[in-house]
N, C-alpha and C positions, 0 to 999 in steps of 0.2 A: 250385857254386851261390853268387850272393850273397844275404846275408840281408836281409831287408825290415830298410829302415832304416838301410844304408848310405849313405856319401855316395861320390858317384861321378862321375867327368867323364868327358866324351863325350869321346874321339878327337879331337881336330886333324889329322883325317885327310882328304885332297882326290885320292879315287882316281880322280875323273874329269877330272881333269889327267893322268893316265896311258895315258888310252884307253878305251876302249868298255867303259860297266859299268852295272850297278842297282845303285840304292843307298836301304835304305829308311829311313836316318835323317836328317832333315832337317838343311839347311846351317844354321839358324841356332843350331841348338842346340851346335854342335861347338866345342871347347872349353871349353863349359858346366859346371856344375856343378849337380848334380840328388840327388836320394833316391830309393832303390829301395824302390817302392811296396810290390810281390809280385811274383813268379814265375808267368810264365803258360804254360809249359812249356817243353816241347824240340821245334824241328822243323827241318829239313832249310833250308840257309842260302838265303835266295831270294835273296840277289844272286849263288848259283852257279848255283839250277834257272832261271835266264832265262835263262843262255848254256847249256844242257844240260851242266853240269857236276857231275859229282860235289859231292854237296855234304854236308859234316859237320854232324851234328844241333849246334844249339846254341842256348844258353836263352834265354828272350824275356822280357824284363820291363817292365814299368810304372815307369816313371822320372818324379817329379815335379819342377818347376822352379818357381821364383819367378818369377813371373808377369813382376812390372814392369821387370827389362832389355829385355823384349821386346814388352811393354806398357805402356806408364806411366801410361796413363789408364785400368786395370784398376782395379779394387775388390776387398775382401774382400767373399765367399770364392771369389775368382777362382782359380785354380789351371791348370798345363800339365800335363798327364800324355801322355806322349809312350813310344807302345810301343818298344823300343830293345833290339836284340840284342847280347849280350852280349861280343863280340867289336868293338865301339864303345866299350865304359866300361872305365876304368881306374880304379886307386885315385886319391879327391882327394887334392889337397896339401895 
């Protein structure tokens, strides 16, 4: 599990250049760098239950980002918290 308060970057991962898949972390966030919010538990990987696949339970967290790479006409106390399964975040650099 990671602890609230990590920093953490999304995957540069583009698996739908590979073939037919769900994918529920959004492309703009991928290779980002974020903070783990909190842990909002374990469940069953849905980009395997959409192709009826076996799918291994894994943790789901709350990942914040700084708003204005992605916004720049954002304001404090604008914030992105973007739910993001953990098999997406790697340690930051």
């Amino acid at each position: 599990m990671i602890a609230p308060g990590t920093q953490v970057r999304v995957k540069l991962n583009w698996p739908e250049t590979r073939g037919p898949c769900h994918i529920r972390t959004p492309h703009y966030v991928r290779g980002e760098t974020g903070v783990v919010e909190r842990h909002l538990g374990d469940f069953p990987n849905p980009e395997d239950l959409a192709f009826a696949r076996p799918a291994a339970v894994v943790s789901l967290y709350h990942v914040r980002f700084d708003p204005k790479p992605f916004w720049p006409e954002g304001v404090a106390p604008d914030e992105l918290v973007i739910e993001i399964f953990e098999h997406w975040l790697e340690a930051a650099p």
